[in-house]
C-alpha positions as CSV (number, residue, x, y, z in Angstrom):
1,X,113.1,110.7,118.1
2,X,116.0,111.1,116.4
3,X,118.3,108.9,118.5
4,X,115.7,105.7,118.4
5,X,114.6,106.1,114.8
6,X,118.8,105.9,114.3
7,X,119.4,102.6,117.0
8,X,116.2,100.9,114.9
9,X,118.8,101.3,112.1
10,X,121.5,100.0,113.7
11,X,120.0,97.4,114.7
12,X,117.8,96.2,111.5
13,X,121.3,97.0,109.3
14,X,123.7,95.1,112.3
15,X,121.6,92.0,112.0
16,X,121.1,92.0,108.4
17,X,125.4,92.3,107.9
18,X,125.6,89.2,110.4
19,X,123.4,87.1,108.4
20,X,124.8,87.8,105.1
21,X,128.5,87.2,106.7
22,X,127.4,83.6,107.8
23,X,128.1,82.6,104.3
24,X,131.4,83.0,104.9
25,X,131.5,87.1,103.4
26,X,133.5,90.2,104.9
27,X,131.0,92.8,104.0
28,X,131.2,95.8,105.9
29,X,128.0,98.0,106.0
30,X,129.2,101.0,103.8
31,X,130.0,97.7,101.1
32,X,126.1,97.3,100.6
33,X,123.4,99.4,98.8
34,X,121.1,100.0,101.4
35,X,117.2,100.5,100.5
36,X,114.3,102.2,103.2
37,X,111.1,102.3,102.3
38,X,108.8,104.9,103.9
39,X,105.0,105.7,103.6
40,X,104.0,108.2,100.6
41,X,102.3,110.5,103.3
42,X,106.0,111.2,105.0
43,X,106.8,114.3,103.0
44,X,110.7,115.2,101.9
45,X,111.7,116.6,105.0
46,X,111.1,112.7,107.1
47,X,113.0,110.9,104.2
48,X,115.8,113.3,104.6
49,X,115.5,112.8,108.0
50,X,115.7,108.8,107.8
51,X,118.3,109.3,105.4
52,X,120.7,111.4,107.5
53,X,120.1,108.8,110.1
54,X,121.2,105.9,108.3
55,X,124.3,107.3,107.4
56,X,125.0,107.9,110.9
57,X,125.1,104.2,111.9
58,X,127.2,103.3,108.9
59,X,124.8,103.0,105.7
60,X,126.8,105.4,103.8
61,X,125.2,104.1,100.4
62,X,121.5,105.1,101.1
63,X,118.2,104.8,98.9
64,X,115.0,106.4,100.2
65,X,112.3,104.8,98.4
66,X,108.2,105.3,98.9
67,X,106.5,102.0,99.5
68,X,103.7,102.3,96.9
69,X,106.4,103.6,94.3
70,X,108.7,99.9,95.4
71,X,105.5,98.0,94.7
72,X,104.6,99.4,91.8
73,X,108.4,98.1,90.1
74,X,107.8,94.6,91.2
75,X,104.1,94.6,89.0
76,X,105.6,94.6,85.5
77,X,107.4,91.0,87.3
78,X,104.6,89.8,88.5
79,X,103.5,86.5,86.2
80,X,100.3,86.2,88.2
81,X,98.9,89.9,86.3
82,X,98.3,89.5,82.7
83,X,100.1,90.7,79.7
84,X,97.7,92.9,79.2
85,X,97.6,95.2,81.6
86,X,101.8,95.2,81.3
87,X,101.8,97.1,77.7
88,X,103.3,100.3,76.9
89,X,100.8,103.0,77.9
90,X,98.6,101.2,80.3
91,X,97.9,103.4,83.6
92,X,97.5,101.0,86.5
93,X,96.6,102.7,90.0
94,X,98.8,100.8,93.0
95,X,97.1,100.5,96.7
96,X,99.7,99.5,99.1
97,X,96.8,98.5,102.3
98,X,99.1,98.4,105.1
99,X,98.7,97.9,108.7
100,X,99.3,101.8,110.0
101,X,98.6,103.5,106.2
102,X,97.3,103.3,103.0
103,X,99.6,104.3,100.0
104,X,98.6,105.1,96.6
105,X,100.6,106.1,93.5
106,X,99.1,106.4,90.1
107,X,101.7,105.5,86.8
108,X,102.1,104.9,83.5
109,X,104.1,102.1,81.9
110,X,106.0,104.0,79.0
111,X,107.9,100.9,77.7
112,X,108.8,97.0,77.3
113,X,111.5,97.3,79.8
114,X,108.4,98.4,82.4
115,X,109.9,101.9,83.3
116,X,107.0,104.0,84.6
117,X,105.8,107.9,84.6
118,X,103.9,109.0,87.8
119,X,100.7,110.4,86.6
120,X,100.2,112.1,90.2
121,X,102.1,112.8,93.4
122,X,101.7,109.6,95.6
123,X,99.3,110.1,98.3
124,X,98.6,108.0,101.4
125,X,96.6,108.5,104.8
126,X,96.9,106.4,108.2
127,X,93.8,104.1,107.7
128,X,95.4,100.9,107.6
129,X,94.5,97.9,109.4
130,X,95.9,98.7,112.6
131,X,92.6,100.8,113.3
132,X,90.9,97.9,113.5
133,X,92.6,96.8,116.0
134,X,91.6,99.9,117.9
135,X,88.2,99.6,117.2
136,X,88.0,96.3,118.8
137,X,89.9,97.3,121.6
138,X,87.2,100.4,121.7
139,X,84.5,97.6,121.9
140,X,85.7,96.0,124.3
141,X,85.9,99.1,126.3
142,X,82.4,100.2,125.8
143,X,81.7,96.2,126.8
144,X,83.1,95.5,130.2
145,X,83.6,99.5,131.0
146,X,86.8,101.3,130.5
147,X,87.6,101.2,134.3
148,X,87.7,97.4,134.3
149,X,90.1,96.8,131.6
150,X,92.3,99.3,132.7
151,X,92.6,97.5,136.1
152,X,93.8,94.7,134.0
153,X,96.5,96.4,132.4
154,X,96.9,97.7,135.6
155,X,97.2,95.1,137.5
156,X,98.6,91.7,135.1
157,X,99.8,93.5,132.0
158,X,100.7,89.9,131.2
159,X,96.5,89.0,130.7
160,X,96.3,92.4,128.8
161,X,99.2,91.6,126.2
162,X,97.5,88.0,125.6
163,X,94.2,90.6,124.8
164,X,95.8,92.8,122.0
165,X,97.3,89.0,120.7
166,X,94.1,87.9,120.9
167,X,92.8,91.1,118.9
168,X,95.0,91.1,115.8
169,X,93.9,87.0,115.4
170,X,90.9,88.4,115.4
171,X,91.0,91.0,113.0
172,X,93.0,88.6,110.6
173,X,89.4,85.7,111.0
174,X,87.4,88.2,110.8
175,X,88.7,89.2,107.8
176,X,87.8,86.3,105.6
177,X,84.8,85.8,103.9
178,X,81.7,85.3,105.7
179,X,81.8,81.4,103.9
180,X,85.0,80.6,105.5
181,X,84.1,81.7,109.1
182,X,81.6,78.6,110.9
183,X,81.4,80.4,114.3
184,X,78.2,82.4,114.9
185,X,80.7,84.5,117.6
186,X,84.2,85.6,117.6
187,X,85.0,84.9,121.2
188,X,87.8,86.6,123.3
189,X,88.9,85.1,126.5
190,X,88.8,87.6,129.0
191,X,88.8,86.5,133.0
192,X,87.4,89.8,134.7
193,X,84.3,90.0,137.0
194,X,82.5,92.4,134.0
195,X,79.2,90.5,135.1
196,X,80.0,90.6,138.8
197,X,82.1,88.1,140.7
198,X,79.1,85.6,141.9
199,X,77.3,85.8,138.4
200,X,76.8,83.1,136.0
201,X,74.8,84.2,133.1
202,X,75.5,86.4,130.2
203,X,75.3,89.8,130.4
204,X,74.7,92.0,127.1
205,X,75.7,95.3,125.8
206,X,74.9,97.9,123.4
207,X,77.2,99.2,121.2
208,X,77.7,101.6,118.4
209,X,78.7,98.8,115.9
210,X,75.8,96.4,117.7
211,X,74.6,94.3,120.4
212,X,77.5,92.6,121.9
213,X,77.7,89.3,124.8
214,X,79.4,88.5,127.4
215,X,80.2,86.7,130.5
216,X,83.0,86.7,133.3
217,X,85.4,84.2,131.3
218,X,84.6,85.7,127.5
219,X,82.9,88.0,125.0
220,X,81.0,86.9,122.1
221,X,81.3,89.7,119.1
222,X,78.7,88.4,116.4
223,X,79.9,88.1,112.9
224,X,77.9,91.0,111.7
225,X,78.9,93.2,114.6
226,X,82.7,92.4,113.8
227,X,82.1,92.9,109.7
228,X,80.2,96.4,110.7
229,X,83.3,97.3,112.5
230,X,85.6,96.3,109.4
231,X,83.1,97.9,106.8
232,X,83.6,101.3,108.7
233,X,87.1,100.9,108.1
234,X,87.3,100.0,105.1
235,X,84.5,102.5,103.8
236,X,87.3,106.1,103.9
237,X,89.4,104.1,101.9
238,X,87.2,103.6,99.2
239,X,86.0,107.3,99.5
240,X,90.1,108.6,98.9
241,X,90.8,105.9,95.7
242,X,87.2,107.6,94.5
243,X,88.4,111.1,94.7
244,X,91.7,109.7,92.7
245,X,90.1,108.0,89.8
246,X,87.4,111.3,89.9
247,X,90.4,113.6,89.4
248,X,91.8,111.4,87.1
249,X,88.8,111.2,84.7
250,X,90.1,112.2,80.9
251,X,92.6,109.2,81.1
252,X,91.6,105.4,81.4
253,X,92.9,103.9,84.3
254,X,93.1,100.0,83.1
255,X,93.7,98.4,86.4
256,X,93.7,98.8,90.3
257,X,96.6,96.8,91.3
258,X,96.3,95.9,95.8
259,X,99.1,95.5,97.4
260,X,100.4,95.1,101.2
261,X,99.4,93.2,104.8
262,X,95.7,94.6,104.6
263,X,95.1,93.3,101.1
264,X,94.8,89.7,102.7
265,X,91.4,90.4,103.9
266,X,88.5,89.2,101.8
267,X,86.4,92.1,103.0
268,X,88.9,94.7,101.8
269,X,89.4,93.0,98.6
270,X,85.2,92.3,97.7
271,X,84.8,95.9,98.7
272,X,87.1,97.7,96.1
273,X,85.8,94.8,93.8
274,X,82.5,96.2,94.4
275,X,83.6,99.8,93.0
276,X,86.4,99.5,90.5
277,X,87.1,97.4,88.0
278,X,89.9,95.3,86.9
279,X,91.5,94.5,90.4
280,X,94.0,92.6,90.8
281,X,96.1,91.5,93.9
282,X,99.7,91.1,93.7
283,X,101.6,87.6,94.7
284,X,102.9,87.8,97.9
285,X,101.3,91.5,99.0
286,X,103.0,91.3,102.2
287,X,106.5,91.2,100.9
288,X,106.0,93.3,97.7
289,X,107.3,96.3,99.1
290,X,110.4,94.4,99.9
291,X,111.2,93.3,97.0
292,X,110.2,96.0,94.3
293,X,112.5,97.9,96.8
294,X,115.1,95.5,95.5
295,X,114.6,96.1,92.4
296,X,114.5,100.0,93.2
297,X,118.3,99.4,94.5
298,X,119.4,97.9,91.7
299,X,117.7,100.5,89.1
300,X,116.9,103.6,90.7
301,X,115.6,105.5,87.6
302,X,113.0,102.9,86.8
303,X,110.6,105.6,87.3
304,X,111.5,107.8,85.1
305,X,109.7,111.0,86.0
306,X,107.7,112.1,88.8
307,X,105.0,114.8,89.5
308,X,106.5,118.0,91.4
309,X,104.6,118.4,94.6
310,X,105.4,122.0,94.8
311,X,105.4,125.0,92.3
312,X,109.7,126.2,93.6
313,X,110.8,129.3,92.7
314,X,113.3,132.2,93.8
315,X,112.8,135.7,94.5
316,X,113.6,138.4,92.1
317,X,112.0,141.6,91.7
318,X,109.8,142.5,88.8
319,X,107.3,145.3,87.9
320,X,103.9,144.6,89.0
321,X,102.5,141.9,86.2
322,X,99.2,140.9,84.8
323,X,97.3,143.6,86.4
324,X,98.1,142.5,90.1
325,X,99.5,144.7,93.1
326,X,101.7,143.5,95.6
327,X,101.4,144.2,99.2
328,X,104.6,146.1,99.5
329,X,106.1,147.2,96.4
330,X,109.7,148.7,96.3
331,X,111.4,151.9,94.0
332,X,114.1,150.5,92.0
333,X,115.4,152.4,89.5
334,X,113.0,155.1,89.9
335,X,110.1,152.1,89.4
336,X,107.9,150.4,91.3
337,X,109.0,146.6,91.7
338,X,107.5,144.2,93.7
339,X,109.0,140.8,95.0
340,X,108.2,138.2,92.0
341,X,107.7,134.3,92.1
342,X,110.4,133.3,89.4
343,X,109.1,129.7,89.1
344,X,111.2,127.2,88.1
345,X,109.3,124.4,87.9
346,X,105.2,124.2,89.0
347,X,103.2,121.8,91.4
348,X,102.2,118.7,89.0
349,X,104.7,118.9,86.0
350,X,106.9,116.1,85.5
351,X,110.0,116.2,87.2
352,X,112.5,113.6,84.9
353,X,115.7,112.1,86.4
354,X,118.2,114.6,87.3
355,X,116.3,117.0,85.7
356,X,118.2,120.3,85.6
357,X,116.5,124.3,85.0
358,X,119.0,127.1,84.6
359,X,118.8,130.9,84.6
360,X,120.8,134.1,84.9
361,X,120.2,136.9,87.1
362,X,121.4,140.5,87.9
363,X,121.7,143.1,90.5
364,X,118.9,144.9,91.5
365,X,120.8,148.4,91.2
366,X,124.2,149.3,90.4
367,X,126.1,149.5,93.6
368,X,124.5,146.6,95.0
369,X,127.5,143.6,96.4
370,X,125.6,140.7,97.4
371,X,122.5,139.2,95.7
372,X,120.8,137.3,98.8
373,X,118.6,134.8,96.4
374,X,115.2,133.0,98.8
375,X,114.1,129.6,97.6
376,X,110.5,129.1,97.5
377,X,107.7,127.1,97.8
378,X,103.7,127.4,97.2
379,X,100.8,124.7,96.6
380,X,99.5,127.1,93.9
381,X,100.2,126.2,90.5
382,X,100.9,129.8,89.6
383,X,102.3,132.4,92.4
384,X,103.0,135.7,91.0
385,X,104.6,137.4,94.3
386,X,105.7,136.6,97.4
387,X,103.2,137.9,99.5
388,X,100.7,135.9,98.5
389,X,99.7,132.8,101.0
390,X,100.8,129.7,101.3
391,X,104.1,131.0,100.2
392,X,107.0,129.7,102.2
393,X,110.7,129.5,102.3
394,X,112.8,126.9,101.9
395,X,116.5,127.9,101.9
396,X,118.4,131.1,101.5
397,X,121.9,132.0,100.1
398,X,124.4,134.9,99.3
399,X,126.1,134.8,96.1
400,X,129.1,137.7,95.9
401,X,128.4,140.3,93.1
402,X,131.6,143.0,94.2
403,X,132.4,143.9,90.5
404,X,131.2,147.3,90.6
405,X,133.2,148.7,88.2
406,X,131.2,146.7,85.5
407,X,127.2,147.3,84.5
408,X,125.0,146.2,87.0
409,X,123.9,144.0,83.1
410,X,127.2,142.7,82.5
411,X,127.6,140.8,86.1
412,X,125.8,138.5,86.0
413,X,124.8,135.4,88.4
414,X,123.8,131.8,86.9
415,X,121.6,129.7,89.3
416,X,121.2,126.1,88.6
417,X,118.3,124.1,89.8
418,X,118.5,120.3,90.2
419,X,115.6,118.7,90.4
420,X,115.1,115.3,92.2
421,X,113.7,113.7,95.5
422,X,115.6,116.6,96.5
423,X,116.1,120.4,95.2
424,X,119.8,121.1,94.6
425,X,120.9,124.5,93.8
426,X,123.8,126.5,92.6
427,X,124.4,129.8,92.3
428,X,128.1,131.5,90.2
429,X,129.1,134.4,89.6
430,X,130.0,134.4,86.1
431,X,132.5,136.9,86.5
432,X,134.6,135.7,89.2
433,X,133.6,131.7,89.1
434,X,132.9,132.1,92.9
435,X,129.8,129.4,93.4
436,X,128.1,128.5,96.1
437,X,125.4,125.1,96.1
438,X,122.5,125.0,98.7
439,X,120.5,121.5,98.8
440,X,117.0,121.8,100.1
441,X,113.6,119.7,100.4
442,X,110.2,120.8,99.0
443,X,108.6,120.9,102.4
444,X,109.6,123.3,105.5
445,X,110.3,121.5,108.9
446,X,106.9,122.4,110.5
447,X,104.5,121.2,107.9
């Protein structure tokens, strides 16, 4: 995986260099701010990921940024949404409808300039338009028979690429409102023997979105059976930006803004019409992401604060607190200690730019050398120990503490948290300036 995502790189930054050296420049790749947008539902772990890619094949100067987060800088440019909704504290909702996922981010336009607050961790799931496409190809399967069609790709793989061609034309007419479509059918060509090789008349089918037509040479989807298929789609969708605006409910959020490939169909657009108001569609949806990712290069700290998507915190040990036992407490000290959640910064407070949380920390006994600090994650807003679920580690260092001829109170160790798209973190020894820096992402590998 690794090794293609990195040649798709290559390749994308190789040709993009060539183009821009036509004009007569010497660029050289690690001469150019590079921007890579990525769904909101990749966690931090895949942008790292892409990240450490592109700077393999030479794009040293490397910005991850979240497609519905790029979108949502291009709005406040946008001359075809009105001033209104562009003031200082309006909330707008942005829904990038893409063809493999659906990304959302909720923010709030804190000033003239158009820098925005995220109101809530972007979220995202894979019900973009490409299931369509699947569906279709599904129909056509419970048509002519599964067997049959996978003779043809079987057998002329040229007559089954024309077929998925022929699909996402498809999908794109069908689309459109029922006023701009004249046909009664969508018909795809299709020459199989589905009927039977010496028939001539039109053989029907039963399916789950409707009663579907057909003969050796074609199959006739009515409109309706096509716009079920859509509507089943599209229905999910409107279910996850429900659950949004439900959980968003004490503020006023003053406009939906749709964005991306998927927003070109009339259906998708009447439906969220249907159930929220104040929609708008962005100019040019399918090259939004682009260019707010532009913009993104050019002034990363436009969005000046995001929502943590993680309570993070180290381990330290503490006496039992607020009533609570932990599983396996520890003497210290001749007390009983358990291993404490020291947050430093909780799952949906506002993470600013370079946002940096500092604290000081001590030996657990007096002859102890080494402090071996545990970064942690938990979805709960409030962990008291480690023990509890759903709490998981994300890093671990060892920070020197040898000065045992001081109080284990006087040597003391300073751990630095900065807070970003990534968690850096340092630890010193105040004593002896030795410091050590561990960078980590707020997601483990195999979540």
């Amino acid at each position: 995986m690794k090794l293609v995502i990195q040649e798709y790189l290559k390749g994308i930054s190789d040709d993009c260099l060539e183009i821009i050296n036509r004009k007569g420049h010497e660029f050289r790749k690690q001469d150019i701010n590079w921007v890579v947008t990525v769904p909101s539902i990749w966690n931090e772990y895949g942008n790292e990921f892409m990240k450490e890619c592109a700077i393999k094949v030479g794009m040293k100067n490397i910005k991850i940024s979240l497609e519905p987060e790029a979108a949502s800088l291009l709005l406040f440019d946008d001359t075809s949404i009105d001033k209104k909704y562009k003031k200082k504290g309006g909330i707008f909702m942005l829904v990038d409808a893409g063809g493999y996922t659906i990304d959302i981010t909720l923010n709030e336009i804190m000033d003239k300039q158009g820098n925005l607050k995220q109101l809530s961790p972007p979220s995202g799931n894979s019900l973009g338009s490409m299931n369509i496409n699947y569906d279709i190809l599904n129909l056509i399967k419970q048509t002519i028979s599964e067997k049959i069609l996978e003779n043809i790709k079987k057998d002329n793989f040229q007559i089954y690429s024309n077929l998925l061609n022929q699909i996402e034309s498809l999908k794109i007419d069908a689309n459109h409102d029922d006023s701009e479509i004249s046909d009664t059918n969508f018909i795809i060509n299709l020459n199989s023997n589905a009927c039977g090789w010496f028939s001539s008349s039109m053989c029907t089918k039963k399916t789950k979105f409707g009663e579907v037509k057909y003969n050796n040479d074609k199959i006739f989807i009515p409109k309706k059976v096509m716009k079920n298929l859509i509507l089943k789609r599209i229905s999910p969708i409107i279910t996850h930006i429900k659950e949004i605006y439900s959980s968003f409910s004490y503020r006023n959020i003053d406009m939906l803004a749709l964005t991306g490939g998927f927003s070109n169909s009339d259906i998708l657009k009447n439906e969220i019409k249907k159930h929220f108001p104040n929609v708008k569609i962005l100019k040019n949806p399918d090259s939004s992401v682009a260019k707010g990712a532009v913009i993104y290069g050019i002034i990363p700290n436009k969005i000046i604060s995001r929502k943590a998507p993680k309570t993070i915190g180290l381990s330290t040990y503490s006496l039992q607190r607020d009533g609570k036992k932990c599983k396996e407490p520890k003497i210290i000290d001749g007390k009983r200690k358990c291993k404490y959640f020291d947050i430093f910064k909780r799952r949906g407070e506002d993470i600013l730019n370079n946002e940096i949380i500092e604290k000081t920390y001590f030996p657990a006994d007096e002859n102890q050398e080494y402090i071996n600090f545990k970064l942690y994650s938990s979805n709960s807003y409030n962990p008291t120990y480690l023990d509890e679920e759903d709490v998981q580690v994300l890093a671990s260092f060892v920070l020197e503490m040898s000065e045992k001829q001081l109080s284990r109170k006087k040597r003391e160790a300073i751990v630095r948290m900065e807070f970003g798209t990534n968690i850096n973190v340092y630890a010193k020894n105040k004593i002896s300036g030795k410091e050590i820096n561990v960078k980590a992402n707020y997601y483990i590998l195999n979540e």
